[in-house]
N, C-alpha and C positions, 0 to 999 in steps of 0.2 A: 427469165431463167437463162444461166449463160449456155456456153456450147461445152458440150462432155470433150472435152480433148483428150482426155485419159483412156477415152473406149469400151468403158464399162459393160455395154450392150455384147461387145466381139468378144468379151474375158468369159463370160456368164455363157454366149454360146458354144465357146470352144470348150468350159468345162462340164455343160454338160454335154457335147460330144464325146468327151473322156469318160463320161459314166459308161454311155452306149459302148464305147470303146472296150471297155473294160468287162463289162454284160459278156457280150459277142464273145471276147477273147474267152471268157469262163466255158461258157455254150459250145466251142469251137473244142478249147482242149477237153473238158469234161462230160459235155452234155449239158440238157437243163435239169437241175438238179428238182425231185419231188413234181409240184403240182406249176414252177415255173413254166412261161409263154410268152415269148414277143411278140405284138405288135406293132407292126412298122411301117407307119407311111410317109410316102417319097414322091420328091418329083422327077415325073417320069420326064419332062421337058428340059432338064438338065445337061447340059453338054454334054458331063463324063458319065451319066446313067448308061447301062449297055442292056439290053431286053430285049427279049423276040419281038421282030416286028410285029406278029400278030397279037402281041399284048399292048405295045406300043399306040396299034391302032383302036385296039381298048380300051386302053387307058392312056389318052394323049395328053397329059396335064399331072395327076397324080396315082398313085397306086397304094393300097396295103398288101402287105405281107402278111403270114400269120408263121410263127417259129417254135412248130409246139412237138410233133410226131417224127413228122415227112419232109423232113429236111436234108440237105447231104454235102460233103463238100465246104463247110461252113468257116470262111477264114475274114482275116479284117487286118487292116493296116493304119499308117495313120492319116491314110486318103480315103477311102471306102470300106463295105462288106463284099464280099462276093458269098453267093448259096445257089445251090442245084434247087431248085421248088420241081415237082410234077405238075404239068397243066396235061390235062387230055390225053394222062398215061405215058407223057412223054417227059423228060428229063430237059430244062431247060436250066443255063446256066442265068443270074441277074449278077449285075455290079450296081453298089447301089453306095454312090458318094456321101459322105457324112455330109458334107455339104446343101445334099439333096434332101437331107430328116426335114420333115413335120411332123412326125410324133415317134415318139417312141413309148410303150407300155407293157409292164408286164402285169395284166390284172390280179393275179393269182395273188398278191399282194399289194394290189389298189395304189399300183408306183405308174407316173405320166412323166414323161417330158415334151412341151412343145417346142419348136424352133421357129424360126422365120426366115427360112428360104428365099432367096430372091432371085428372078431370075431377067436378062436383059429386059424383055419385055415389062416384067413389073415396074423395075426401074423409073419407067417410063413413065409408065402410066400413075405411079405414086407421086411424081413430080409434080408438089404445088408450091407455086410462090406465094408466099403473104407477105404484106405489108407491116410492119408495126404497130400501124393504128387501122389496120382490119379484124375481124375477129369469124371464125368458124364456125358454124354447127353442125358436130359430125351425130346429134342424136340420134338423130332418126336413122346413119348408117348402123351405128351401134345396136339399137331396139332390133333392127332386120337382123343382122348376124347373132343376135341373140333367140330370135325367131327360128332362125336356120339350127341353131346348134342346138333348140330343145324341140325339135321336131318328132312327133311323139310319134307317128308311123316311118321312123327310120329314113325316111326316103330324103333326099336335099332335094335342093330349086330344081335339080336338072333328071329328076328320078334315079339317083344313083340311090345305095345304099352308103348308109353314113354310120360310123362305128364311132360315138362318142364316148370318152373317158367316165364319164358320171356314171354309163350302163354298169360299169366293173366296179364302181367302190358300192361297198358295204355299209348298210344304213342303220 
């Protein structure tokens, strides 16, 4: 296979960042319209991410959002979102970079977008050389991630709770 010079992957990301883009901008001037709700997770480990330390320290790697009632403040540009959330009855401001999306969802009508994120450290650690005449097997990574994403008491590897896209679509 040759090398994508075109960029294909960065056009597909950036547009569906325009979708969310677009969502938010509606949400922002109108509200959410009927039985509309965002779900939105991000990485908290982001440079331009801005959040209270003590979520920060809760959430050191990624975070959801949820943009359904209790929201305030709600704007977006074509760097980020910013919103007021309530945590512990108090008014906390998030910036949260487009750049930063791993998912965006509104279930109410069984709509997902995922992204791929990356950040210094991943970089790093994704870095493999192969040879031409070496060959991979990533199956057994795939079966686990596949193990993880249908984990039927909600919980992941590390006892978080895990909000998968499949719970919202209709069967």
């Amino acid at each position: 296979m040759s090398e994508d010079r075109i960029g294909y992957n960065a056009m597909v990301e950036e547009a569906m960042r325009s979708v969310v883009r677009k969502a938010v901008e509606l949400a922002a001037s109108e509200g959410l319209p009927a039985e509309h709700h965002f779900y939105i997770t991000f990485r908290t480990d982001h440079p331009d991410t801005n959040l209270p330390d003590h979520l920060h320290k809760r959430y050191p790697r990624e975070m959801t959002i949820v943009l359904q009632h209790q929201f305030w403040n709600l704007s977006i540009d074509d760097e980020a979102l910013e919103v007021d959330l309530s945590f512990n009855q108090k008014l906390e401001r998030l910036r949260v970079p487009l750049d930063a999306l791993i998912t965006f969802a509104d279930p109410s009508v069984n709509f997902g977008l995922q992204f791929h994120p990356s950040t210094p450290e991943d970089e790093e650690d994704d870095i493999l050389e192969i040879s031409d005449d070496e060959t991979v097997d990533t199956s057994g990574d795939l079966a686990e991630a596949a193990d993880d994403a249908s984990d039927p008491d909600g919980k992941g590897p590390d006892g978080d709770n895990v909000v998968t896209l499949d719970a919202f679509r209709k069967k």
